[in-house]
Every structure is written in C-alpha cells, then in structure tokens.
N, CA, C and O of each residue as an XYZ file, in Angstrom:
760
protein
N      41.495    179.355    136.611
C      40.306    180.176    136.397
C      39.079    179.292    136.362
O      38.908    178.445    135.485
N      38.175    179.540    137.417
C      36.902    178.558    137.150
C      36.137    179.386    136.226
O      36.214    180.513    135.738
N      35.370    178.373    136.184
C      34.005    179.085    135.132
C      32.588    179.583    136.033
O      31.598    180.071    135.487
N      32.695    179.393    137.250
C      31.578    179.680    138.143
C      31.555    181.049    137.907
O      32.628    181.646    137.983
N      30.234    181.851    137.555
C      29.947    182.764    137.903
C      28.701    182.870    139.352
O      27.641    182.267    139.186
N      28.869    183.468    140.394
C      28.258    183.549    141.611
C      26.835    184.676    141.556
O      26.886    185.856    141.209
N      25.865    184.073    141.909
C      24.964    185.072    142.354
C      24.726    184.790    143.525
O      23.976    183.856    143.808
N      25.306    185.530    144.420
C      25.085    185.574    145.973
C      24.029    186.482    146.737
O      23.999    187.711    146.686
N      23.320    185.807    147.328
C      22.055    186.053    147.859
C      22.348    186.434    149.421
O      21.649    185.891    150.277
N      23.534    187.508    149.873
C      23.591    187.760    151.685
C      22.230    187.995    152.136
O      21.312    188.548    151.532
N      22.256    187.420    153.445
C      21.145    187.507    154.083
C      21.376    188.054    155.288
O      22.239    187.807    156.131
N      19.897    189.351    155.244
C      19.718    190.795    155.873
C      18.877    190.156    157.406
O      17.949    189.389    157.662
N      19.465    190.669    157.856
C      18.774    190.190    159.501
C      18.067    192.251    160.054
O      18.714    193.236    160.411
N      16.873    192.087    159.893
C      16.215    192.901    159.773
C      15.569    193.093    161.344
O      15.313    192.093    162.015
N      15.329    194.488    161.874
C      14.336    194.748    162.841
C      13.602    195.957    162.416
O      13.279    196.171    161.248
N      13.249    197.066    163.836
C      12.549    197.901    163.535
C      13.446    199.398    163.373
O      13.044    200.559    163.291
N      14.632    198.897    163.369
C      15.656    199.950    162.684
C      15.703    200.091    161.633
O      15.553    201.242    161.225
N      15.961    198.873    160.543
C      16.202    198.471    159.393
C      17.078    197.257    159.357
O      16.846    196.449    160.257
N      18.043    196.946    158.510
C      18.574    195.996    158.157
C      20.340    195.892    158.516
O      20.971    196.949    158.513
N      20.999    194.705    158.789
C      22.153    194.343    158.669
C      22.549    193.193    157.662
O      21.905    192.169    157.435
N      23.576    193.529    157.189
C      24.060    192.227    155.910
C      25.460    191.997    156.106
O      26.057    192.915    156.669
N      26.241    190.816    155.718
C      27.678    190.715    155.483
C      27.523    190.665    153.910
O      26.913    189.987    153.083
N      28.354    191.688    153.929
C      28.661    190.980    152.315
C      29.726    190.754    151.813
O      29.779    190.596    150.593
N      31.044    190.661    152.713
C      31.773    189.642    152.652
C      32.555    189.122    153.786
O      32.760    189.830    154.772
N      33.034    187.825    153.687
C      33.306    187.009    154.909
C      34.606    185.690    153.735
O      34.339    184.694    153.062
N      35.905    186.400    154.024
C      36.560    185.300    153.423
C      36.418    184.263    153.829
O      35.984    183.511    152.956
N      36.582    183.751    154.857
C      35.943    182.478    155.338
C      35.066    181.560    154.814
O      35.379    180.430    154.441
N      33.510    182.245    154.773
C      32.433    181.874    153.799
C      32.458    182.048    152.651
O      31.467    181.626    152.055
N      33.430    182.649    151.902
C      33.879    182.563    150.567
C      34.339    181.676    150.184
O      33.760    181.163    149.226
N      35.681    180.963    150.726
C      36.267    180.114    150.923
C      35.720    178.892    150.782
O      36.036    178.137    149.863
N      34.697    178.554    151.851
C      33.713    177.558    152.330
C      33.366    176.768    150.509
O      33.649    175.685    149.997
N      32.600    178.068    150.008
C      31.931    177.648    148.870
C      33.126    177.707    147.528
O      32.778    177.860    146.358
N      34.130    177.601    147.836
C      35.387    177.800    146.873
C      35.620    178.761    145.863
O      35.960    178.679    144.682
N      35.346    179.707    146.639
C      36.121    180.989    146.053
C      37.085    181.811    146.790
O      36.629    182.375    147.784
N      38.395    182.011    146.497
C      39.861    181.823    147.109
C      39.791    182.994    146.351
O      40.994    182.897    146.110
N      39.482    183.995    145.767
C      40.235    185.411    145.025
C      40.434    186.414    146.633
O      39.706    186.526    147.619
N      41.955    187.087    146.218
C      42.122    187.827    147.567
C      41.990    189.269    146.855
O      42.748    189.767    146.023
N      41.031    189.698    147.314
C      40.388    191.180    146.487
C      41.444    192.334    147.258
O      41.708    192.130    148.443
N      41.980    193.428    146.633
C      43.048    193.701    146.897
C      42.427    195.659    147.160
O      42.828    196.572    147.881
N      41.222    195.519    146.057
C      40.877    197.123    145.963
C      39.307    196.930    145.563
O      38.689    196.108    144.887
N      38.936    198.194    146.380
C      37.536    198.511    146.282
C      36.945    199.527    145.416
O      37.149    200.631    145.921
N      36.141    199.630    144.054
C      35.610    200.221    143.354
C      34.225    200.667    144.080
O      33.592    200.025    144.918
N      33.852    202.261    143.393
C      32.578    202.717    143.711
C      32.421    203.378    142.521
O      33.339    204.070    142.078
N      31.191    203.234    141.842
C      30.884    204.211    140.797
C      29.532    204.996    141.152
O      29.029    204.789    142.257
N      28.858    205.983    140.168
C      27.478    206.523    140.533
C      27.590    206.662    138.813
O      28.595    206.796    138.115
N      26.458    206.592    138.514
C      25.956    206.450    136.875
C      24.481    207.217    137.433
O      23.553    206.773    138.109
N      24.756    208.714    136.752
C      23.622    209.484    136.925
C      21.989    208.906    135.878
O      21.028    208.576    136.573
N      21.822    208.836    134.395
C      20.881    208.682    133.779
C      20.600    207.371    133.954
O      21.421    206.645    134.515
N      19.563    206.954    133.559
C      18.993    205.486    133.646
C      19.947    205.185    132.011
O      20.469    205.979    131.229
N      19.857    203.912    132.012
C      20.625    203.750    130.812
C      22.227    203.863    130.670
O      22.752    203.568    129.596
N      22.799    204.186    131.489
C      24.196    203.901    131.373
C      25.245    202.712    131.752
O      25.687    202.115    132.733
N      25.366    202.766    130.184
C      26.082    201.101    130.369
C      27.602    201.416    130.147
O      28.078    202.323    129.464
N      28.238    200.484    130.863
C      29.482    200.509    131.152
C      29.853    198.863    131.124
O      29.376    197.943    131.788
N      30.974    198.867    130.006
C      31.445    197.638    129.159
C      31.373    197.656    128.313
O      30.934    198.494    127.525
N      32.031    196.175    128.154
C      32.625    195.287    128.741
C      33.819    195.083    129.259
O      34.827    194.629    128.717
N      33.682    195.371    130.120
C      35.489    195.339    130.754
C      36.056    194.437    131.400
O      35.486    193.577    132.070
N      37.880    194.642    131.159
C      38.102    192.879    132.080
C      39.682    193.792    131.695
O      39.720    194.732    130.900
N      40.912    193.247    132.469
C      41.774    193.333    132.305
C      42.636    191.961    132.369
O      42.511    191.039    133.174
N      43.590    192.097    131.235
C      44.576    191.034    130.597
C      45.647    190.656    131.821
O      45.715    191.464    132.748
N      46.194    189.878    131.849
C      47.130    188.768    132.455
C      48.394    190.057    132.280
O      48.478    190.798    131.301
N      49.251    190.084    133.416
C      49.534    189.178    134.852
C      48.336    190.513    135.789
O      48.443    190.549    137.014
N      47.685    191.127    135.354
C      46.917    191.764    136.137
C      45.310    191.095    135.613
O      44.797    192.006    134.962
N      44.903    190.585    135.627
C      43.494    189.799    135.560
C      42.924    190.073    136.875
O      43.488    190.092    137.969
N      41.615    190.296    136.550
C      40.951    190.746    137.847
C      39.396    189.900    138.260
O      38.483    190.320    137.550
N      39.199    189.413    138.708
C      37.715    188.711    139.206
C      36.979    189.663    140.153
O      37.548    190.212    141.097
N      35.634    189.839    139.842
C      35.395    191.110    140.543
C      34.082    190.440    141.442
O      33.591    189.366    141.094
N      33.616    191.138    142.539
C      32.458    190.577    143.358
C      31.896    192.081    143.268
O      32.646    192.998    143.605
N      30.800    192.309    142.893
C      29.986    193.079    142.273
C      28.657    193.340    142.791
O      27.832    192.508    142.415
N      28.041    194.608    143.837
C      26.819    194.859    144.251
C      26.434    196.149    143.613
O      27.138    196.886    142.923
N      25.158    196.294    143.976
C      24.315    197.651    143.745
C      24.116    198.536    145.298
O      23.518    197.865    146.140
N      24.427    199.556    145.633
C      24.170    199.949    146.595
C      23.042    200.956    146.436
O      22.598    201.280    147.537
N      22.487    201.506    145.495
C      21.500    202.526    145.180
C      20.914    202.329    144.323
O      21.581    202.550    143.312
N      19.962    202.010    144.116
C      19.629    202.220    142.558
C      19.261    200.768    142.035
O      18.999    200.055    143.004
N      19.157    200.116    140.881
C      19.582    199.152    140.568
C      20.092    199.069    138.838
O      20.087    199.951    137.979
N      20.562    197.467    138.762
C      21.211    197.229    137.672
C      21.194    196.104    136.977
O      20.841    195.079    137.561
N      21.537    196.057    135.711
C      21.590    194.390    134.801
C      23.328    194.010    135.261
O      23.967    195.056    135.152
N      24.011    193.131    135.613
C      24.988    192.871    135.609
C      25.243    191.605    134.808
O      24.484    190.640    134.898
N      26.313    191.612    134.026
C      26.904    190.996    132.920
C      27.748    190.361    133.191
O      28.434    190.948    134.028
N      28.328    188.926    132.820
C      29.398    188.491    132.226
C      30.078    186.935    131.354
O      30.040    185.705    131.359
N      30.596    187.975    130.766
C      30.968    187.042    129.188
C      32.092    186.042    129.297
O      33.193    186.471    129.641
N      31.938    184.753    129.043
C      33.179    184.150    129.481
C      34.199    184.264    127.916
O      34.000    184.153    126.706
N      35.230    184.521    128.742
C      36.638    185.017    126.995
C      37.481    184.042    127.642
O      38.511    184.595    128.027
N      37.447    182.377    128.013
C      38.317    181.982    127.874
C      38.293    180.774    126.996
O      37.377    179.959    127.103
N      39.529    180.582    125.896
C      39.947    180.129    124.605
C      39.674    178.620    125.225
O      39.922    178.205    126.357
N      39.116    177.984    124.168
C      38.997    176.866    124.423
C      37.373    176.160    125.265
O      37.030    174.982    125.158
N      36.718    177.068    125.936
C      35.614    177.168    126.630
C      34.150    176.969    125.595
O      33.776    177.584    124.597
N      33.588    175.870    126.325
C      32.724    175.404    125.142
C      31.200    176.305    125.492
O      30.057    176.201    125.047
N      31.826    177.185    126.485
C      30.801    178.543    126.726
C      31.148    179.764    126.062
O      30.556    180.831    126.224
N      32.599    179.477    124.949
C      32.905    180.847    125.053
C      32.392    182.163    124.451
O      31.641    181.924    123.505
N      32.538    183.365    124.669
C      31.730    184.309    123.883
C      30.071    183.951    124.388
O      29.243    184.435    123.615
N      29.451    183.133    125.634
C      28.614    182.987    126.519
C      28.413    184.027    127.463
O      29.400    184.537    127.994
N      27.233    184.422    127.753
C      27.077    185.583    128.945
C      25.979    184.978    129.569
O      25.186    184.231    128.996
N      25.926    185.391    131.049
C      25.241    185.339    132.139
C      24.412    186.676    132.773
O      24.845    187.625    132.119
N      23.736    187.023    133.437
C      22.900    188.126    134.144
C      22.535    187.985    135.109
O      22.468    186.892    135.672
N      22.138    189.236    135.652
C      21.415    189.124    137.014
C      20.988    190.537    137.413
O      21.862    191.359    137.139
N      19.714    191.140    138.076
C      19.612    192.697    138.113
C      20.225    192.347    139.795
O      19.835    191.450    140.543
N      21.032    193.129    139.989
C      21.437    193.273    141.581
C      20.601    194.710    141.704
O      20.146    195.369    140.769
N      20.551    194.919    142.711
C      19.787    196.188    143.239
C      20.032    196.758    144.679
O      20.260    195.815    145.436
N      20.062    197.772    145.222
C      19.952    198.337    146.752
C      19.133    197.396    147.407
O      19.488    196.978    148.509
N      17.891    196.930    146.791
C      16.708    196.625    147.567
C      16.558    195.148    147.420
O      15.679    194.572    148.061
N      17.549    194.337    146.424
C      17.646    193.053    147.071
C      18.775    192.414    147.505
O      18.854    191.209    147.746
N      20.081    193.628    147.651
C      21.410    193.238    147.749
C      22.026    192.308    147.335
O      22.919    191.876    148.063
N      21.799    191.699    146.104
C      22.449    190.510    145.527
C      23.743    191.024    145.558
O      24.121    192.073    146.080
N      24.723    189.756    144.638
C      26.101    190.429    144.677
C      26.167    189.247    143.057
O      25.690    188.138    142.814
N      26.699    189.866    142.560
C      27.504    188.965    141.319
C      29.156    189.171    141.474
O      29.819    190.165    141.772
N      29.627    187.450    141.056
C      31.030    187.378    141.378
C      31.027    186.864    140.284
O      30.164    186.059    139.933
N      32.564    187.469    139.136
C      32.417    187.246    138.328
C      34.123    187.106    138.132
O      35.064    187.879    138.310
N      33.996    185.782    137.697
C      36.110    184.855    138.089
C      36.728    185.864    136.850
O      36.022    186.501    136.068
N      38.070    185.850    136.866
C      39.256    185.843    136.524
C      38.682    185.372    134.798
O      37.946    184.397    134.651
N      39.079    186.094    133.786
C      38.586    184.957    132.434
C      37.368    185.819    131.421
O      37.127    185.883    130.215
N      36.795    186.411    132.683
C      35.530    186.976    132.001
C      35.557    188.583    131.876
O      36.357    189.309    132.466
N      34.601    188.978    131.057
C      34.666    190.953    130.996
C      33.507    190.855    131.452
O      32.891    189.882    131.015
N      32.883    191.597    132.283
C      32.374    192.304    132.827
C      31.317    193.418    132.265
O      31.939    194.121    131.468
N      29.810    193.900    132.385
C      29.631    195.091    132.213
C      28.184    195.221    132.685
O      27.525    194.182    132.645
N      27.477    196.525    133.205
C      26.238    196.210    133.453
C      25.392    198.172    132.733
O      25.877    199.242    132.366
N      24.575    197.840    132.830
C      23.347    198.942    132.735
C      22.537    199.310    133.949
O      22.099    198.442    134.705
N      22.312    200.765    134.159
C      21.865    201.327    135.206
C      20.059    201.080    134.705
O      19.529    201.263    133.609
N      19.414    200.552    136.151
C      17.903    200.681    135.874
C      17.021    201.550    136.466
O      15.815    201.307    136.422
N      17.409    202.436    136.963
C      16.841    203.594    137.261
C      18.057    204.667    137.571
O      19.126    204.088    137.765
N      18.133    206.296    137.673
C      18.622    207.052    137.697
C      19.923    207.317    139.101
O      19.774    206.623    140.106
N      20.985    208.208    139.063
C      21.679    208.235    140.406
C      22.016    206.472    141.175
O      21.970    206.205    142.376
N      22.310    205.595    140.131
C      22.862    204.437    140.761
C      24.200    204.321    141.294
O      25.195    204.914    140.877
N      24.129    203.452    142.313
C      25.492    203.369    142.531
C      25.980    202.042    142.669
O      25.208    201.179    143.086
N      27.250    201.734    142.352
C      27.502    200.370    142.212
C      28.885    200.258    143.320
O      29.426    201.345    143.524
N      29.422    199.202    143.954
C      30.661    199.333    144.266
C      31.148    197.838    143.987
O      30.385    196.903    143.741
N      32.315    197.773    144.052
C      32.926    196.398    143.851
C      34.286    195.987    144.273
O      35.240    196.759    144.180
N      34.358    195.132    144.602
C      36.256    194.827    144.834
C      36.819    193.873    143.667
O      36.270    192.865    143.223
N      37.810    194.326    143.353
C      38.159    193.226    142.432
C      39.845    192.457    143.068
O      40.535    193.072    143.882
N      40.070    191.703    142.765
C      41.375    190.806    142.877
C      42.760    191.025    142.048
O      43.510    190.254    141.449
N      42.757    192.202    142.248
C      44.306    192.795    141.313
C      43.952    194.531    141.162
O      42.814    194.866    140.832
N      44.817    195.375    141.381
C      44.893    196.378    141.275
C      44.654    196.757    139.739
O      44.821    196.092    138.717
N      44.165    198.183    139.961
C      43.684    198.839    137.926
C      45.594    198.381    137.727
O      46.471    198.169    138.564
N      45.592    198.385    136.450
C      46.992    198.501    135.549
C      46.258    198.906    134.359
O      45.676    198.099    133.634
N      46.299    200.472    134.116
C      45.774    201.272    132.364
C      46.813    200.427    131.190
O      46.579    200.631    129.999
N      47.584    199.788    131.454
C      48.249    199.030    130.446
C      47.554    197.899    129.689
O      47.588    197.584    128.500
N      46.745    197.251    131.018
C      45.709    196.060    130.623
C      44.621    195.914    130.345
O      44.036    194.952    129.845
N      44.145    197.298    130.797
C      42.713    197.414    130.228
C      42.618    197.212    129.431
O      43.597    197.411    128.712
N      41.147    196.530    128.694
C      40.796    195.998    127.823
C      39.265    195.810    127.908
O      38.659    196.080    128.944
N      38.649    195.341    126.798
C      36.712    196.030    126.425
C      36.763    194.975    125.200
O      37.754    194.665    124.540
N      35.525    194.535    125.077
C      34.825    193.844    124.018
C      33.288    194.393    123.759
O      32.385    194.316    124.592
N      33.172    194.978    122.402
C      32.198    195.903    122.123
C      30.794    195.196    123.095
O      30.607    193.982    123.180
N      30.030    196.106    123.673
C      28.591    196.048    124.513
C      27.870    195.107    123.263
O      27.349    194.000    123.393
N      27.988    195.765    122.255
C      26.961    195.206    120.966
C      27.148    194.174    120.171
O      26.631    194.056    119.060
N      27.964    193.305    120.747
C      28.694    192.565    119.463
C      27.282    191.505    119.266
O      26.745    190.845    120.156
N      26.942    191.576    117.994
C      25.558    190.240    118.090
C      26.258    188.840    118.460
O      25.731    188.252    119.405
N      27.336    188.232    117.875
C      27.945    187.339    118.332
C      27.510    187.178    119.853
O      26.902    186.163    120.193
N      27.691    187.763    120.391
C      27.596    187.847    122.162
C      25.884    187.580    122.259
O      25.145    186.674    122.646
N      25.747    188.881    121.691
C      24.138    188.999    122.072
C      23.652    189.412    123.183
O      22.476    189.192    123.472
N      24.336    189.962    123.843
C      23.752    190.793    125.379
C      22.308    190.922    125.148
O      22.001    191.392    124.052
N      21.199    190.551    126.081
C      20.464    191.365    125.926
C      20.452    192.133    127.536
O      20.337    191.563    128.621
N      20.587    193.372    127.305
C      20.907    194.377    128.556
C      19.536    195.042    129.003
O      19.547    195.968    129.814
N      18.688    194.692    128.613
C      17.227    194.519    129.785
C      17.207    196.357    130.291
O      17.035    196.855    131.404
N      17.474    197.034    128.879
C      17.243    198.154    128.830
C      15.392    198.733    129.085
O      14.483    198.293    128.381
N      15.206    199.610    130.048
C      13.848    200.159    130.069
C      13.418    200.530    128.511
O      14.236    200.809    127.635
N      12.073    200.483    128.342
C      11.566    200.648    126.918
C      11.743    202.375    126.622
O      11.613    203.352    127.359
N      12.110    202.214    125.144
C      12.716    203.628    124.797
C      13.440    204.612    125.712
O      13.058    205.747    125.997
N      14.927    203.779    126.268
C      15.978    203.884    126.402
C      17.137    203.784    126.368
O      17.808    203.145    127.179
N      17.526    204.364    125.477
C      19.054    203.910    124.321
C      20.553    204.067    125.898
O      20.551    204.566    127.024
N      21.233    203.572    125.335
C      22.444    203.259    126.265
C      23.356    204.535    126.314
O      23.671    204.950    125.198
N      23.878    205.293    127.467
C      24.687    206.345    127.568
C      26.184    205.465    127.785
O      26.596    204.830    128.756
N      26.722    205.701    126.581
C      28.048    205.188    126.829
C      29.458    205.941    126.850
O      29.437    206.861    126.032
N      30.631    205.847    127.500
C      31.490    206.991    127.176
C      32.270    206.261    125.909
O      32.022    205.252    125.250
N      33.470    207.379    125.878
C      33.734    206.809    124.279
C      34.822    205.892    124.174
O      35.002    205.108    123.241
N      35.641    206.057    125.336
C      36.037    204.781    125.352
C      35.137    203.085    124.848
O      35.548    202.249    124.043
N      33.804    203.058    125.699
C      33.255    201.837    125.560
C      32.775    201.809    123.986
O      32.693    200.685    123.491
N      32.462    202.896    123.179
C      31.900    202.930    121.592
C      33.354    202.280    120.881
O      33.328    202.310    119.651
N      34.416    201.792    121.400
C      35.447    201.554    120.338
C      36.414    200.288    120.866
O      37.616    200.128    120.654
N      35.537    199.488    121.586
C      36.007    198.310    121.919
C      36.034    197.361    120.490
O      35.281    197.705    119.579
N      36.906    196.172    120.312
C      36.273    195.826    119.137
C      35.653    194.611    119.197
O      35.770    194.275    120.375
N      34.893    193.518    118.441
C      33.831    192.524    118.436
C      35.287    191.320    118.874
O      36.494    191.284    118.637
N      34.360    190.533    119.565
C      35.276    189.139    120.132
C      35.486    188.370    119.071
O      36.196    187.479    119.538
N      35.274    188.056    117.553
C      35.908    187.675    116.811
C      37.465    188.420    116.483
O      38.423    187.926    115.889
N      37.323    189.800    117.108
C      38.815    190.295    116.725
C      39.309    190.072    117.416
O      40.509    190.168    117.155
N      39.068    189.702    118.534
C      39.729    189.427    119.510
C      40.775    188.312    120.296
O      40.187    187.458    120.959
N      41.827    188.267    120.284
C      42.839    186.985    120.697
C      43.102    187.059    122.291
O      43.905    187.675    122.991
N      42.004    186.103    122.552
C      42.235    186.335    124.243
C      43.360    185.756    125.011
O      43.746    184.686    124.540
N      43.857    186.077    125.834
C      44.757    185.524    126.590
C      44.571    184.401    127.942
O      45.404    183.698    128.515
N      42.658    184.639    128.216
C      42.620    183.612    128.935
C      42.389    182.224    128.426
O      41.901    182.034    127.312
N      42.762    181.172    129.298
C      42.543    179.801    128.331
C      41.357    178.922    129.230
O      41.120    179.319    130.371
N      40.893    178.167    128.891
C      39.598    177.470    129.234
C      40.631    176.631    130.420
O      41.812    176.380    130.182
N      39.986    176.292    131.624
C      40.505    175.582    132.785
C      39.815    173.991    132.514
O      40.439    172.977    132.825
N      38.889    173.963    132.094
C      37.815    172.521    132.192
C      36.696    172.495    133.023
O      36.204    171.461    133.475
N      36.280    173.660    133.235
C      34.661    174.346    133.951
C      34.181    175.174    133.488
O      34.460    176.361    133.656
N      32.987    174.517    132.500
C      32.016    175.639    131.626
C      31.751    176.471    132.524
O      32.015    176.415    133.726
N      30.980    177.615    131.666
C      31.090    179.115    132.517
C      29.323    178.475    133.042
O      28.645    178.142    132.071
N      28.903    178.376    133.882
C      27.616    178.084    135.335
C      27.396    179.186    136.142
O      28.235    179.778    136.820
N      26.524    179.363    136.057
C      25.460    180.559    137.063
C      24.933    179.805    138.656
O      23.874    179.235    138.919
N      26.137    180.073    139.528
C      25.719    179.401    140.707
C      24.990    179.984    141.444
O      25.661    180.921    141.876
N      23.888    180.023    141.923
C      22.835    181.233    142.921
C      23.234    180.134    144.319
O      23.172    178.908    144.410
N      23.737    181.411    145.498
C      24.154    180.690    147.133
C      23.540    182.006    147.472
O      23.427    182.350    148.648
C-alpha cells in the first residue's frame, strides 16, 4: 500500500466543438506507478448542495483504492490515511474536483475516502480496485476532530448525511487493519 495520494490533472484537447480527455490509460498509470487493476465502475448523483458522503473504505481481503472524478457539478474530495504505524496517520488530504476542471483524485488501498457536494444535482463517478463486499464496509465518523476534516462546506450549509454515515465511529475506536508500508501519505499533483 503506498501512501501517494494522486491529483491528476488529464489534459482536454479542446476545439470549436468542445473538449476531449483520457481519463484513464493503464499504461500511463503505470508509467507514474500506479499498478491498481480497477475491476468496477461507481456513479453517484447527490441532489442538495451539501451532501457528504463518508468516510468510506472497505477492510482487507476486499480493500479498495479508488480513482475518483466529478462529472457534473463539483466537489471537496477527501482522504484519510488509516494505516497503523503511518507517521501520517489519522492525516487527510483534499482537492475540489469538478465537471469544469476534470481533476481526478486517486486515493491507494489504506485510506477512507469521502467528499461533499458544492453545488446542487452533482455527479461523481469512480472505479475502484475490488468489487463492493457489504461484509467490509466500513466508515470513520465525517466529524471526528481528531481528523479534523475541514469539508469546505458553502457558508450556512450544514451537511445532508444518510444514516448510515451519522454512526460511523471516531478513529480512536478504531483498530485498523491496514499497516503502514514506509511511504507517508503525499499529495502528488501529475
């Protein structure tokens, strides 16, 4: 499990149609050493501004590393590194991905995951590297101060959460199963 978290910057080759992008190319993944073989593709839509979703990550032998865009809308994207031993750990990273600048956040194997919608009708999609297993799911509360998210919420707009995410519990309760590799968790922008 590295500690790289990716902010990938694809680049749009534009005319008087509009735009083309790759946004992914195992090959060029590869290149820059990231080897996850993404197996399934997520799409969500988060109607209100304000809906946060997390922290999520699923436990070992299904662990998932996810590569993460905005296709509509935009968003804060999150992630917390939970692996034991990591002199980042209980550390988080950000980035707003959006429709309109197509970033992508890749976020390894190790970490949970979660972001907030910044304007209304967003949509997000993602692939991750291991199929859902509801056995492994697993959440570390959005709020834990320990963590300290700050989720770059619009002013006087409280978080729409479902209730699953209200009953995650704080990463001090938490006994993680991932273990630190020897690569602090780093915010690589390519």
């Amino acid at each position: 499990m590295s500690g790289k978290v990716y902010l990938l910057h694809p680049k749009r080759y534009g005319d008087s149609r509009g735009w083309f992008t790759e946004v992914y190319s195992e090959k060029k993944f590869a290149e820059l050493g990231i080897t996850y073989r993404f197996v399934q593709d997520n799409h969500s839509l988060s109607v209100p501004v304000g809906t946060l979703r997390g922290l999520h990550f699923q436990t070992p032998p299904f662990a998932q590393a996810k590569l993460v865009r905005c296709v509509r809308g935009s968003i804060y994207d999150v992630a917390v590194d939970l692996r034991k031993g990591s002199p980042t750990y209980g550390s988080w990273v950000g980035a707003e991905l959006s429709a309109e600048n197509g970033d992508q956040l890749l976020i390894p194997v190790g970490f949970a995951h979660g972001f907030v919608t910044l304007e209304a009708d967003t949509e997000v999609t993602y692939k991750v590297s291991d199929v859902y297993a509801p056995e492994n799911d697993a959440g570390i509360a959005w709020d834990d101060p320990q963590i300290g998210v700050d989720w770059h919420l619009p002013a006087g707009v409280a978080p729409t959460l479902s209730e699953k995410d209200t009953r995650h519990p704080a990463l001090a309760q938490f006994d993680s199963p991932f273990v630190f590799d020897g690569t602090p968790m780093t915010l690589v922008e390519v």
